[in-house]
Structures are given as C-alpha cells and as structure tokens.
ROFI-541791 format. One line per 3 residues: their letters; for each residue z, y, x of N, C-alpha, C. Coordinates in steps of 0.1 Angstrom, whole numbers. Last residue first. Layout:
BEGIN
a = Z,Y,X,Z,Y,X,Z,Y,X  ...;
END
This chain:
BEGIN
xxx = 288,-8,333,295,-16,332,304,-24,331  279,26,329,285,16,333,294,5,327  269,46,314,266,37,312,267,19,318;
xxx = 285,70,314,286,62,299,275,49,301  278,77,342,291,69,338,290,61,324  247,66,347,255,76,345,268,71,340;
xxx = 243,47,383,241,49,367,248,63,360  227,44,414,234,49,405,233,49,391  219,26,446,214,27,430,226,36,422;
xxx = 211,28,475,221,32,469,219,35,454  191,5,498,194,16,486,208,18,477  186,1,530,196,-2,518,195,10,506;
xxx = 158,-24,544,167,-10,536,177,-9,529  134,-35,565,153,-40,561,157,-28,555  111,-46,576,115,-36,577,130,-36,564;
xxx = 86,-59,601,98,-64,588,109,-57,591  55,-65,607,67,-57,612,74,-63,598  33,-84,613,31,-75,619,47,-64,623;
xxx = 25,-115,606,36,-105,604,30,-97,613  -8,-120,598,2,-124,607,10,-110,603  -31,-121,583,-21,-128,581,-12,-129,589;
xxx = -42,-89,589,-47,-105,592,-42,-116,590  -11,-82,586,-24,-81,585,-28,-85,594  25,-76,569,8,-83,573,-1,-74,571;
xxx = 52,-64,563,43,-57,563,35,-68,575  78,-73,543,72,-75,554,60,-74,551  111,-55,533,96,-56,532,88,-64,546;
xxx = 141,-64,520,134,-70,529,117,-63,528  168,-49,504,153,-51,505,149,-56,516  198,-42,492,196,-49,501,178,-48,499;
xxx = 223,-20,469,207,-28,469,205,-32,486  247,-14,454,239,-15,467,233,-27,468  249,3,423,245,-9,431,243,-7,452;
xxx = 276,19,401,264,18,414,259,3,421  296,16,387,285,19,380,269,27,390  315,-4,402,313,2,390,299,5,385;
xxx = 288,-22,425,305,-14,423,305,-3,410  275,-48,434,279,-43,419,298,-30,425  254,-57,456,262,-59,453,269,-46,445;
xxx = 225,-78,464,228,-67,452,244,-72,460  199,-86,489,209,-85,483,214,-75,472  168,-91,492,182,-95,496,194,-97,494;
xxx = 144,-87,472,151,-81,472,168,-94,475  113,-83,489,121,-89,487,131,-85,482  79,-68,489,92,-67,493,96,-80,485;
xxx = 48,-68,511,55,-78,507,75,-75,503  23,-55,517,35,-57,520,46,-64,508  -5,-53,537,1,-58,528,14,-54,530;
xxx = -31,-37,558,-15,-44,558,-15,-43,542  -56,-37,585,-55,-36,568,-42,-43,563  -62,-21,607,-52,-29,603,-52,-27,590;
xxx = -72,2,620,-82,-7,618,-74,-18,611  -52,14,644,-64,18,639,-71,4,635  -24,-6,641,-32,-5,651,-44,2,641;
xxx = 13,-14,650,4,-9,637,-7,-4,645  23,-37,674,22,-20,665,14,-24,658  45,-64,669,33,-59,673,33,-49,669;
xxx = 65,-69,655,61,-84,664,51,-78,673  96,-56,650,81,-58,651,79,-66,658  117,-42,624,118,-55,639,103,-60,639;
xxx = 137,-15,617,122,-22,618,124,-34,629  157,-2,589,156,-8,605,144,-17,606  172,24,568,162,12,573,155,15,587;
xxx = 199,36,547,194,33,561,178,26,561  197,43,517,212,43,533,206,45,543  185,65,498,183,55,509,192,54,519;
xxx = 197,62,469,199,71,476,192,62,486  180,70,432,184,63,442,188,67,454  176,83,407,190,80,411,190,69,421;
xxx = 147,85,411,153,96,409,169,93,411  143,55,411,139,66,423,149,75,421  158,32,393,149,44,394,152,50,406;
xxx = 163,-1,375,164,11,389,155,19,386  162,-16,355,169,-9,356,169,5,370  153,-44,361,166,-40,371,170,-26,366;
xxx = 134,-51,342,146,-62,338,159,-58,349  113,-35,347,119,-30,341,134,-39,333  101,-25,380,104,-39,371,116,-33,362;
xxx = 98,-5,385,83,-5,382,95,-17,370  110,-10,416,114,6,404,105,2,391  95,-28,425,107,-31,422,112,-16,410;
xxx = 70,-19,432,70,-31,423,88,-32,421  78,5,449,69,7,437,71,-6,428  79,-4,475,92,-5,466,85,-2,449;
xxx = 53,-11,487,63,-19,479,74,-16,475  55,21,493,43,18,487,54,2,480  74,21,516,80,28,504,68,23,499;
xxx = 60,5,534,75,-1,529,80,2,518  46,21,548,36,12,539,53,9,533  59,42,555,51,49,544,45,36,534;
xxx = 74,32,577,83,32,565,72,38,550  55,27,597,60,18,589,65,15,570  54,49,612,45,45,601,48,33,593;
xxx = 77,45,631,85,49,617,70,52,604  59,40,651,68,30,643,70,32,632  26,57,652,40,54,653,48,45,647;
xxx = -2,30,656,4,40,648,24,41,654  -28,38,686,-14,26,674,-6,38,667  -60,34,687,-43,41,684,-39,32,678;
xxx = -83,34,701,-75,24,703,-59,27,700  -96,61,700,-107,47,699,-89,39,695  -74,84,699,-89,80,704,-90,69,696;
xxx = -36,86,698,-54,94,693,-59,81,699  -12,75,704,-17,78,688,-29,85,689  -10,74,728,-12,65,721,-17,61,712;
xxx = 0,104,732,-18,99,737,-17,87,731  21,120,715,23,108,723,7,99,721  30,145,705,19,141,709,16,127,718;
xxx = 46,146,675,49,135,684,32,136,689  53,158,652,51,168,660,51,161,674  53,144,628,64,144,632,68,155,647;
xxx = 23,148,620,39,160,607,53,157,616  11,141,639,12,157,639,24,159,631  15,110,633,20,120,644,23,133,642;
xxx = 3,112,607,20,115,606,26,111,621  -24,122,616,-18,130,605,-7,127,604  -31,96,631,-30,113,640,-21,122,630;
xxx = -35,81,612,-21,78,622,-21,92,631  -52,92,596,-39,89,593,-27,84,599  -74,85,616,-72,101,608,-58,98,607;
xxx = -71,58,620,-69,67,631,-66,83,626  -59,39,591,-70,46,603,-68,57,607  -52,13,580,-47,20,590,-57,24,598;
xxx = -55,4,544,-61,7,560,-57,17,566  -38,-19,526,-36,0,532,-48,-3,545  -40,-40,499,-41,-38,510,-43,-21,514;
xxx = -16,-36,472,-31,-35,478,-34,-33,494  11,-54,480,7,-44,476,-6,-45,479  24,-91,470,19,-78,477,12,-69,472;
xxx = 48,-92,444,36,-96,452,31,-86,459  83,-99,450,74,-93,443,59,-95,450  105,-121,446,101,-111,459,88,-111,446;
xxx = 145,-122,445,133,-117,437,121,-112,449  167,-124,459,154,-140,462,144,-132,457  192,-113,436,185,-119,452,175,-127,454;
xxx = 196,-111,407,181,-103,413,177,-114,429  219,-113,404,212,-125,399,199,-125,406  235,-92,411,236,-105,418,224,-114,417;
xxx = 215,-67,395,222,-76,396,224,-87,409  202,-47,372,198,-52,386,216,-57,389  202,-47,341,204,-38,352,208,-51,360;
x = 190,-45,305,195,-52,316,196,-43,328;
END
C-alpha cells in the first residue's frame, strides 16, 4: 500500500519525552553561529528553528508505518513554519505529537502535509507545519 488521501487525520503517538538542556541549546546555537546571550546561563531559551530537531524525531513514526510506504531517502522537505505560544526553555521536557494533514497524489509523488505539536508540561508549547515531497520509482507508480 502507499500513503494516500485516506492517510489525513492519521496522528501517531507521542515521541519519548526530549529534555531541553542548556548543553544542547548552547550546541545548536554554536552550529548556527547565533551568539544571541539568551541562549547561555541559568535561564536559556532555545533558538526557534530548535524546534525543527524535536519535529524531525516525530516524523520517525510516520517513515516507520509501513501501510504509507514513505521513506526518508526519497523524501524532499518543501518547507516548515512554526507558530509558538512560548520558547523552548532549559529544563523542558517536550513530546511531540505528528499528524498527517494532508496527502495529495500526483503520478508517482505525494505531497505530504504534517502537523507536529511539540508539549511540555502539558501545554502546547510550538506547532510546527511541513511539506514533504514523497517520490516513487516510475515502475512503481500508480
């Protein structure tokens, strides 16, 4: 089978909880080269686009489900957009939660739609929106 119209609504269970600590929000400041004082001491918040590290961890339950057919290796990522309620904060234990939004079917590619919402403490914390670009090999389209 392969990922489909039928897929929308599918939401998978959350991921193990992540702790967000200060080592690791100083470590993908540095790789972005972002010294922005927010991100050290006692009281950091993590950069925004930390986001996208918990977001990709839930896509793992969808590549994983073997009734869509999808894989990493022939995926492309269009885009993805964050809408936060709050930063990511030293000490934040997050979940994440994907969805899958939307499918829509062109020959022998999908564009994929995902919703992840990333909690902790039970409260939304961010909700982060992607588009993947699925591919098949021609002999095996549809």
């Amino acid at each position: 089978m392969r990922i489909s119209e039928a897929h929308v609504g599918r939401t998978y269970p959350p991921t193990e909880p992540y702790l967000v600590s200060r080592e690791k929000i100083a470590e993908f400041a540095a790789a972005l080269g972002d010294d922005n004082p927010a991100y050290a001491g006692q009281d950091a918040v993590a950069p925004p686009t930390f986001a996208a590290v918990l977001s990709a961890r839930a896509w793992g339950a969808m590549f994983a489900d073997p009734e869509l057919d999808v894989a990493l290796h022939r995926t492309i990522h269009g885009d993805q957009k964050f809408t936060w309620a709050r930063p990511l904060r030293a000490g934040d234990e997050v979940t994440a939660t994907l969805t899958i939004g939307s499918v829509r079917m062109r020959g022998n590619s999908a564009i994929i739609g995902v919703t992840v919402d990333l909690t902790a403490g039970g409260e939304t914390v961010c909700t982060s929106a992607s588009t993947l670009f699925q591919t098949w090999p021609e002999e095996e389209s549809a």
